[in-house]
C-alpha positions as CSV (number, residue, x, y, z in Angstrom):
1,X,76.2,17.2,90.2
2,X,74.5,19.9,88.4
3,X,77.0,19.6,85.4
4,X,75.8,16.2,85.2
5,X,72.2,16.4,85.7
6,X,72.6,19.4,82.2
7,X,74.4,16.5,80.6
8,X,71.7,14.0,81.0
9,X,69.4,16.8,80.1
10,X,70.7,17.5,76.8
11,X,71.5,13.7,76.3
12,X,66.9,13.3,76.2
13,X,66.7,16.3,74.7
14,X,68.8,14.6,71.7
15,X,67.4,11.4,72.1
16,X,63.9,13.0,72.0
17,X,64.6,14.9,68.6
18,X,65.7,12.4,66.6
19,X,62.6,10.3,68.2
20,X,60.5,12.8,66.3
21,X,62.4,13.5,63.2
22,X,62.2,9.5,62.8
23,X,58.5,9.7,63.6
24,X,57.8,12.2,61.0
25,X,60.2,10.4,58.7
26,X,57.8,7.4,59.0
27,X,54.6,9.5,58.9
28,X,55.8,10.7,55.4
29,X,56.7,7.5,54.0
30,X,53.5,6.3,55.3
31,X,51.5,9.0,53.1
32,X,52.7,8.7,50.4
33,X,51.9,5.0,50.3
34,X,49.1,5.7,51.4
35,X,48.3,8.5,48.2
36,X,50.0,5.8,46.2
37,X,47.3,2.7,47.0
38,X,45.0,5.3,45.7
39,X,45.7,6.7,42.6
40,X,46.3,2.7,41.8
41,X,43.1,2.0,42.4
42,X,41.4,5.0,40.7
43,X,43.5,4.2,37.5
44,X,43.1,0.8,38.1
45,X,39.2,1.6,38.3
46,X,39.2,4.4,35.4
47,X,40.9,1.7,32.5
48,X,38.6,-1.1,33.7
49,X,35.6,1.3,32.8
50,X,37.6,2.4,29.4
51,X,38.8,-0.7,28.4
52,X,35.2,-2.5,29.6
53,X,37.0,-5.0,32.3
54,X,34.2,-3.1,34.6
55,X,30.4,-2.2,33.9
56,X,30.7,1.5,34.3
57,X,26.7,1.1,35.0
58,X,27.1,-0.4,38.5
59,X,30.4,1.2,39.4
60,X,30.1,4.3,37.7
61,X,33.5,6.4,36.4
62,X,36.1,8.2,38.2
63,X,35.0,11.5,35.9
64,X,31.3,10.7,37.0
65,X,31.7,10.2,40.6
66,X,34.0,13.8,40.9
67,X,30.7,15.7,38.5
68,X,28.6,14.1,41.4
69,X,30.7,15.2,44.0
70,X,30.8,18.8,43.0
71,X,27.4,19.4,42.1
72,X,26.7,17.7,45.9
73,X,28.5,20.2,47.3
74,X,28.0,23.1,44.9
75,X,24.5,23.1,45.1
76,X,24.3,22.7,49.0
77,X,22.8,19.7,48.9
78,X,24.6,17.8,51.0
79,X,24.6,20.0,53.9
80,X,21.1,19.1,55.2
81,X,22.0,15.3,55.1
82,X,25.7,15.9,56.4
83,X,24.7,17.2,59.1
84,X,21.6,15.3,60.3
85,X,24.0,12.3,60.2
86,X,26.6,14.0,62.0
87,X,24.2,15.1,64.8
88,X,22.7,11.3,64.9
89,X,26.2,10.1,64.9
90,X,28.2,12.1,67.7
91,X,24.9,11.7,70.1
92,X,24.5,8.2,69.8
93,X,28.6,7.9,70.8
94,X,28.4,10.2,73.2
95,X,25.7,8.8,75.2
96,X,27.0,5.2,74.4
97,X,30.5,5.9,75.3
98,X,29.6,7.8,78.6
99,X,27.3,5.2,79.8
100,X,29.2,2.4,78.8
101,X,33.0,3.4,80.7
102,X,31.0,4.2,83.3
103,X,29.1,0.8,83.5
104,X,32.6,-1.0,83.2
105,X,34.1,1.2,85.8
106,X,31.4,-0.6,87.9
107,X,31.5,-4.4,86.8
108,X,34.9,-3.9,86.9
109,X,35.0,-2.5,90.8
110,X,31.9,-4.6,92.4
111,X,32.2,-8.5,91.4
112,X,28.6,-9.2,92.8
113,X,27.0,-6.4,90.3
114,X,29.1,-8.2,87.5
115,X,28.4,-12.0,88.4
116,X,24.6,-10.7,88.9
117,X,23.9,-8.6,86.0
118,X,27.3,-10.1,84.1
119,X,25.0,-13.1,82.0
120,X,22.0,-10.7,81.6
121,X,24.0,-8.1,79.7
122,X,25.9,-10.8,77.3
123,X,22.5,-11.8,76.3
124,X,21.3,-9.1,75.4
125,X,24.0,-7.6,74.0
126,X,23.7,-11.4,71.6
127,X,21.0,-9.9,70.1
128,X,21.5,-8.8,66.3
129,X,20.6,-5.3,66.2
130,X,20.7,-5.0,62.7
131,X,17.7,-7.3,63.1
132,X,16.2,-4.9,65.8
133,X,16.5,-1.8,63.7
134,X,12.8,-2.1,62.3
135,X,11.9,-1.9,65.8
136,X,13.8,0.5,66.9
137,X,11.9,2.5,63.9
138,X,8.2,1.1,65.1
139,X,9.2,2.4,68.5
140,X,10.9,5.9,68.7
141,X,9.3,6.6,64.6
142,X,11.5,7.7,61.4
143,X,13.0,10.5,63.3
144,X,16.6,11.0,64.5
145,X,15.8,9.2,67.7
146,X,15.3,5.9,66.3
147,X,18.9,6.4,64.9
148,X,20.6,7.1,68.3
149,X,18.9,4.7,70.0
150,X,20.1,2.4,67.7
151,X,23.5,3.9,67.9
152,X,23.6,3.7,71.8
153,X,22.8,0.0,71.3
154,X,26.0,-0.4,69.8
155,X,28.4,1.7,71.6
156,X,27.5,0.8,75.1
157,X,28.5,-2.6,75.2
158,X,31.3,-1.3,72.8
159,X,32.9,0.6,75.7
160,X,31.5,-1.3,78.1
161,X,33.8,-4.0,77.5
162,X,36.5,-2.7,76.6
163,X,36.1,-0.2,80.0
164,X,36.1,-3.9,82.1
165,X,38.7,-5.6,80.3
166,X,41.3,-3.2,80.8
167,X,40.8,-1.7,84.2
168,X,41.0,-5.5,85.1
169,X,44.0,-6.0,83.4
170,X,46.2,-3.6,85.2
171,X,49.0,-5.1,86.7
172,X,48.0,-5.8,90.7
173,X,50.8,-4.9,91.1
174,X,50.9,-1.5,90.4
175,X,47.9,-0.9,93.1
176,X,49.1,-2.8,96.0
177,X,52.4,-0.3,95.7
178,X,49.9,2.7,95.3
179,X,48.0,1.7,98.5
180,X,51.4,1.2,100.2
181,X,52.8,4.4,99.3
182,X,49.9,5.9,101.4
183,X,47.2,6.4,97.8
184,X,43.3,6.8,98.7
185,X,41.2,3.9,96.9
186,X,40.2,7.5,94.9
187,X,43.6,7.8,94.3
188,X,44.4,4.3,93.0
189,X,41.3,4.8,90.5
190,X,42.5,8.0,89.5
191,X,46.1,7.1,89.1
192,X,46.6,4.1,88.4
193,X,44.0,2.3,87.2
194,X,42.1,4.8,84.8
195,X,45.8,5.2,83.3
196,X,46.6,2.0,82.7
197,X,43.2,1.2,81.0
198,X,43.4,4.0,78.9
199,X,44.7,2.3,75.4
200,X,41.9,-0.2,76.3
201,X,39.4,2.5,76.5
202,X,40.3,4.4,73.3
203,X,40.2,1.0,71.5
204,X,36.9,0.5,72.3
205,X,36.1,4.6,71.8
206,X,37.5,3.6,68.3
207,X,35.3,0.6,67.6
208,X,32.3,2.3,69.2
209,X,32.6,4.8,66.6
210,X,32.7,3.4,63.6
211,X,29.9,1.2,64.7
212,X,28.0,4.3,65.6
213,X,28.3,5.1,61.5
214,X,27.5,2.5,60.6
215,X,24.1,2.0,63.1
216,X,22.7,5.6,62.0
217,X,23.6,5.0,58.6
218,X,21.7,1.6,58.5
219,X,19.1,3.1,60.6
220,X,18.4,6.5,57.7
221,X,18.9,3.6,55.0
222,X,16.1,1.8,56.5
223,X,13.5,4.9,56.9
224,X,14.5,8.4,57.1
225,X,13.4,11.7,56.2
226,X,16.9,12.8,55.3
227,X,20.6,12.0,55.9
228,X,23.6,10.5,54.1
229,X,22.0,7.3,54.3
230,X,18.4,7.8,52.9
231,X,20.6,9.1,50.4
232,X,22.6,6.2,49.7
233,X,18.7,4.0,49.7
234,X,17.8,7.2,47.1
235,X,20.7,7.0,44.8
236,X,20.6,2.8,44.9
237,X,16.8,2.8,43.9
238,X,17.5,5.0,40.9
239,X,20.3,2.6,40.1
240,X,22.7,5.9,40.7
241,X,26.3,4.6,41.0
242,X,27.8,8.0,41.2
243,X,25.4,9.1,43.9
244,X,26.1,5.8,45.7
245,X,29.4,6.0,45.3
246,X,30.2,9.2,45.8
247,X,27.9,9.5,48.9
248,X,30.4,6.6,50.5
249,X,33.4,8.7,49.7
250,X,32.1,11.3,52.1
251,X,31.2,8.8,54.7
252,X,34.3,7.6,54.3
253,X,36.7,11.0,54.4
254,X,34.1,11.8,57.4
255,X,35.1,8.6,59.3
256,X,39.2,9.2,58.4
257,X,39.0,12.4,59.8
258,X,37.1,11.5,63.3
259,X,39.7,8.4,63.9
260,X,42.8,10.6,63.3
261,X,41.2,12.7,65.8
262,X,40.7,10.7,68.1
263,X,44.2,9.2,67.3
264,X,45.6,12.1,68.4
265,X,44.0,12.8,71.5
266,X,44.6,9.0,72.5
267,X,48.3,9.7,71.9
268,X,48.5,13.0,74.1
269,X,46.8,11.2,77.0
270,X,48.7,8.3,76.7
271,X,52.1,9.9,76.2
272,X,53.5,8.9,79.2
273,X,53.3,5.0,78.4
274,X,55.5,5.5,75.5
């Protein structure tokens, strides 16, 4: 028995290496594709510029765009802006995010609280709040609060519904056998059903980020004292392309590197599924 039991051991252990050494194969290959769709498009973007297929006045140069970027960054400029936005950002998601999972955990466990406040919420979260933005301004002013309000907007129903949808989607299944195995209600929220809504969850964690971007973003672009997005208003009024351009880059990179993070926490807490 226990020769058998090493045997199956060593037979996962295999099976779980060349799992990984496939993985990183494919992560690699992945990469370089990647790196490959963008030096095609930089050269692609440098010869239209040389060989005047592009205005280089509204989309600027490669060469232009790097000077930009290293006189940002060299000068310190950027840091004041970076980080307001980054501040704006993460607080907006973090108080959208909590309060929305935990306003799906409970539409999702009472049906009177849903079918009562269900219609009320749908409507409101109908409203454009790219529309609202100016009002969100008029009421909490041109600091960083209008920002994460306008951020929160977003996110909670973000989560919110994503929260609902997958906690109700778990297979019934799978909590009548928890119940008859002797599980707590506790237990079966705990264990079963926060699990199995998990890839639900981070999807809408996902979303609710990039949406809470592109809220405070809109929000500094509207009125702001400073930020990556008065910024990108600065840089377009002066008819900047670099500056605009540029700026977007590091929105960009900054967004890239938040959703691989999150990524990779969503795949360490949702290992066992796989």
């Amino acid at each position: 028995m226990t020769s058998e039991l090493s045997a199956q051991q060593t037979l996962n252990e295999a099976l779980e290496t060349d799992a990984r050494r496939d993985r990183t194969k494919g992560d690699l290959f992945v990469a370089v594709l990647r790196l490959a769709i963008v030096a095609l498009v930089i050269l692609a973007w440098h010869f239209g510029t040389e060989w005047g297929w592009l205005d280089a006045f509204f989309v600027s140069t490669p060469l232009e765009v790097v000077e930009f970027l290293v006189e940002f960054f060299g000068t310190g400029l950027i840091w004041p802006h970076l980080g307001t936005t980054v501040k704006e950002i993460f607080m907006g998601f973090a108080v959208g995010s909590l309060t929305g999972v935990l306003a799906g955990m409970l539409l999702s466990r009472f049906v009177t609280l849903r079918r009562i406040v269900g219609p009320l919420l749908t409507g409101i979260n109908s409203l454009p709040r790219v529309a609202l933005a100016p009002l969100f301004i008029l009421w909490f002013g041109i600091g960083s609060a209008s920002k994460v309000w306008l951020s929160i907007s977003l996110v909670f129903f973000i989560v919110m519904i994503s929260t609902e949808a997958g906690l109700n989607n778990v297979d019934k299944e799978y909590q009548v056998m928890g119940r008859v195995m002797g599980a707590s209600e506790r237990q079966v929220f705990t264990k079963v059903l926060m699990p199995g809504a998990m890839l639900n969850i981070f999807a809408g964690l996902k979303l609710g980020m990039v949406y809470s971007i592109l809220a405070v973003v809109f929000g500094q672009m509207l009125a702001a004292r400073n930020g990556l997005g008065q910024q990108l208003s600065f840089y377009a009024g002066t008819f900047r392309a670099e500056g605009v351009i540029g700026t977007l880059l590091v929105l960009g990179a900054f967004a890239m590197a938040i959703n691989s993070g999150m990524e990779l926490l969503e795949r360490r807490l949702t290992r066992w599924q796989r």
